[in-house]
Each structure stands twice: as structure tokens, then as C-alpha cells.
Residue, then its C-alpha position, 0 to 999 in steps of 0.5 A: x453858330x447861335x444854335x450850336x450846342x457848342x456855343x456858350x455864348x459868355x456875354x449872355x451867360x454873365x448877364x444872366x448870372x448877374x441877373x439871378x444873382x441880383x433876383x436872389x439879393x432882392x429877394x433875401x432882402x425882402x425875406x429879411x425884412x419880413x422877418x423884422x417886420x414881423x418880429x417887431x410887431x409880435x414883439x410890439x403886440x407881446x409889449x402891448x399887452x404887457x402894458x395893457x394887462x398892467x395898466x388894467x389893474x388900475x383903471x377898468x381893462x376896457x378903458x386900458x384897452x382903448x387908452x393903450x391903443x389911441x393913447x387918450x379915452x373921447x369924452x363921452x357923454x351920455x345916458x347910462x345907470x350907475x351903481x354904487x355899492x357901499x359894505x355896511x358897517x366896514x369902519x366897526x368891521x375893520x377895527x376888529x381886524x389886522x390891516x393886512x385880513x382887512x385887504x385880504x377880506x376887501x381883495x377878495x369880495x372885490x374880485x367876486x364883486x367884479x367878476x359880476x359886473x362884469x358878466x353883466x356887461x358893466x364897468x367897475x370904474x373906481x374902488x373907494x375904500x370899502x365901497x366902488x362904483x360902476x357904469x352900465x353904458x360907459x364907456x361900453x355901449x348897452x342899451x338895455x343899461x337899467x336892466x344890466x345894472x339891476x340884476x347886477x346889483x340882485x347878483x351882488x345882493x345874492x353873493x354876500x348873503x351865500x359868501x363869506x370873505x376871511x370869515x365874514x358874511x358881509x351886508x351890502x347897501x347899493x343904490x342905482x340910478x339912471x341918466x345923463x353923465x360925463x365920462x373921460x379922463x381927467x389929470x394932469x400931464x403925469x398921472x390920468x384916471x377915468x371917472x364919471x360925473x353928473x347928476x346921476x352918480x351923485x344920486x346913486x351915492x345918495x341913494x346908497x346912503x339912504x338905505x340906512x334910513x329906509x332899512x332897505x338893501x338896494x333903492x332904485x331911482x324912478x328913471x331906472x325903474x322906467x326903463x327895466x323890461x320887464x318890469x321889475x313886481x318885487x319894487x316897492x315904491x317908497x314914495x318921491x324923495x328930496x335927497x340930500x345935495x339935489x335941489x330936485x327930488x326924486x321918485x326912488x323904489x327898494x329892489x328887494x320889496x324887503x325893509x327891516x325898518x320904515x323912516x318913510x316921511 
């Protein structure tokens, strides 16, 4: 009877109905689930980058990236060469100006400014004013950190000398140094920003500032000529220097080899 062609057998053939059926369900189910899956993960990744992209405008894109990612940056500590750069004569500049050219000026040489550091593999960490600093070796890892920060600074020395911003030709002082510091985020529990502290980057400030003393474009700390490959022909020592808020001195070289005047005591 089981082999007749004639046979339905219904018993059975419910039973398989049943079980495609339940298959189909079982399968719609897990399409559409999916589907979901990866609709909220395009959407989450499409939101992501929204918030990254925002939030890079106000802290290095770097630190955006892992901030967006992990929700904190580690506590780093580190070595790594600091370069602080500072428009001379801004405060005569700017009096001159309407305050909206002033930000227009600052924007662009800024956006040239960072499009530099940058390429060479550095962190703009802050802007202050008409001046900003930035880290080779944090938070992104170089070993070859006093190089990167140097020719940075020869790029940027070479950007205000062949650019005008708003009509201006700007004049730029830089200092570099390197050595240990501690990088992260510090706040409270509304409002974050990264920053660096140390020894180093109060150095390299100092050492922008004692451009105006020396006539001199860009000096270098001593750790920092020690680790250039190679080494840098075109840096005049300037001899080893108590600079002021240090209790220790400091041996410092001018980049360029080119002053326009001498205070060398």
C-alpha cells in the first residue's frame, strides 16, 4: 500500500508541511534579525563617525577616535618632542584688524599649520591663542619623534616665509624639546580635554620665548639635537642656558644657524 502511487499518506504529508513551514519561519526570522543587526550597526557606525568627526574639531582626531571607541584615553607616560610655536608680533597684528580677519587670518595659517604636523606624523594638541602646540610620540607612537618634530618646524618656517594669510606674511618663533611627559585626559565629570604636562613642554615654551632674545626663528633643546639621524649641519649651538621656571639649564641649538641678532651671555 506504502509504495502505491496512490497512497497520500496525510498523517505524514502534515507532518511535513508542518515542518517547512516551521523551517520557513525559523529561517524568516533569522533574515530578519539580520537585517536589524546590520541596520543598527551601519546606523550605529553612521552615528559614530557623526560624533567622532564633531568631537575632532575640539580635541586631536586621534584622541576623538580612541575617546569615541573606549570612552577614556590611558594615561600615557612617555618620551616624546614637543613643539611649541607662537606668531610673533600677533598682539600689534591684531589691533590693526577687524576681529572677525583676526579669526579668519588665525583659521587659515592654523588649517596650513595642521595639515603640516600632521604629514608629519604629530598631534596638534591645543591652540592657545595665536599660538599651539604639538606632540611627536603621543598619543601616536614614532620612534623617530626629534626628527618628525624638527623638520616640522623647518615645513612651518618655510610655510610663513612663501604664504600670506588675509594679506599678511606672518614671522613664526618655535621651540622644540624632548623628553619624558605625561599625556591624558583631565576634567571633570561634564567637560574633558587632553593635554601634556612636564618638564618638556614647559621647555619648549621657554625655548619659543627666548627666540626674542637670541634673534633666532626656531632653538632646539640639546635631547633633541642628540636624537636627530642625521645629524642636524645647519644648528648653531648657542651654548648651555639657565632658562627661566628651570632650576636646571639647558644646552639649546638655533635650527636655522640664522640670527638676526646676538644676546648670548
Amino acid at each position: 500500500m506504502l509504495l502505491s502511487p496512490y497512497f497520500l499518506g496525510i498523517p505524514v504529508r502534515v507532518i511535513e508541511g508542518l515542518v517547512i513551514l516551521l523551517v520557513t519561519c525559523i529561517a524568516a526570522l533569522a533574515v530578519h534579525r539580520a537585517r536589524n543587526v546590520v541596520r543598527a550597526n551601519a546606523a550605529g557606525e553612521v552615528e559614530r563617525n557623526r560624533i567622532q568627526r564633531i568631537f575632532g574639531r575640539y580635541v586631536p582626531p586621534q584622541v576623538a577616535e580612541q575617546l569615541t571607541q573606549g570612552g577614556q584615553l590611558a594615561p600615557q607616560l612617555r618620551t616624546a618632542s614637543i613643539l611649541f610655536a607662537d606668531i610673533e608680533g600677533f598682539t600689534r597684528l591684531s589691533e590693526t584688524l577687524p576681529p572677525e580677519r583676526v579669526i579668519r587670518m588665525l583659521n587659515c595659517f592654523f588649517g596650513a599649520a595642521t595639515a603640516i604636523i600632521d604629514e608629519r606624523g604629530g598631534v596638534v594638541v591645543n591652540y592657545i591663542g595665536d599660538a599651539f602646540i604639538a606632540a611627536f610620540n603621543a598619543p601616536l607612537p614614532a620612534d623617530d619623534h626629534p626628527d618628525r618634530a624638527v623638520n616640522a618646524a623647518r615645513d612651518l618656517l618655510s610655510l610663513v616665509s612663501e604664504q600670506v594669510f588675509e594679506g599678511h606674511q606672518l614671522r613664526l618663533r618655535i621651540g622644540v624639546a624632548t623628553g619624558p611627559l605625561a599625556a591624558g585626559t583631565v576634567g571633570g565629570e561634564a567637560r574633558h580635554t587632553y593635554t601634556l604636562y612636564g618638564d618638556t613642554v614647559n621647555l619648549a615654551q621657554r625655548l619659543e620665548a627666548l627666540n626674542k632674545d637670541f634673534g633666532t626663528d626656531c632653538l632646539i633643546s640639546g635631547s633633541t639635537f642628540d636624537g636627530l639621524h642625521p645629524v642636524c649641519l645647519d644648528a648653531v649651538a648657542m651654548g648651555t642656558l639657565q632658562v627661566r621656571g628651570r632650576e636646571r639649564s639647558a644646552r639649546v641649538y638655533a635650527l636655522s644657524g640664522q640670527t638676526r641678532h646676538s644676546s648670548v651671555r
